[in-house]
N, C-alpha and C positions, 0 to 999 in steps of 0.2 A: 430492494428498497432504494431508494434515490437519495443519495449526502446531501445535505447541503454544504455550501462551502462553508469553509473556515469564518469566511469573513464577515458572511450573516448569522451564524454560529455566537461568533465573539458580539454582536453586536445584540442579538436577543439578550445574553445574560446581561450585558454591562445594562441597557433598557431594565432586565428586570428588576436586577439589583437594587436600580435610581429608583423603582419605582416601589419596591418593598418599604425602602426607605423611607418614601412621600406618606406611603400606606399606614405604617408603624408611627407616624407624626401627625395621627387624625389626620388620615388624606380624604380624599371630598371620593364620592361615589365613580367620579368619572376617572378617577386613579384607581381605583380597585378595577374597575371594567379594564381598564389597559392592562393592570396588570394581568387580570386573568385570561385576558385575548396574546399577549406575550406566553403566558402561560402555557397556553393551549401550541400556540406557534410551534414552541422551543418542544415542546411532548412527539408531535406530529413530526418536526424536523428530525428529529433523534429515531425516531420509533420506540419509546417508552411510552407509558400507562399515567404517571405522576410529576410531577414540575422537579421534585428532587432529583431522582429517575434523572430526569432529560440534563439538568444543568449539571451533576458527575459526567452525562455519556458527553454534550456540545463541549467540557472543559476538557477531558479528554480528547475530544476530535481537533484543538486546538494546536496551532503551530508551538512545539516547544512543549509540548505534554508528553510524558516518557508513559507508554503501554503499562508497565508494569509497577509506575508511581500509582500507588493509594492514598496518598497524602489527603485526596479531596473527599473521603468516605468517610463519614464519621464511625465512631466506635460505637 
């Protein structure tokens, strides 16, 4: 499977995050669409099934992510 970098990594979740945000504040149709096209992105870059999935594996692939930190998994 092919990584991507860090740097597209970091830049999908910060995208998705802004855009969850816009989403959750009655965002217009064409914010859902990006997010779900980030969505898919961030699934495909990871190799996961789910957007959850992908934004623990890209946070982890992150410069300064300790392997054995779970901090990002909810309970």
């Amino acid at each position: 499977m092919l990584m991507a970098h860090p740097t597209v990594l970091r830049n999908l979740v910060e995208q998705y995050e802004a855009l969850r945000v816009l989403h959750a504040d009655g965002g217009s149709a064409e914010a859902r669409q990006r997010m779900d096209d980030v969505a898919y992105t961030l699934c495909v870059s990871t190799g996961t099934g789910d957007v959850e999935s992908a934004l623990v594996a890209a946070r982890h692939r992150l410069p300064g992510a300790r392997p054995e930190d779970d901090s990002v998994l909810t309970a």
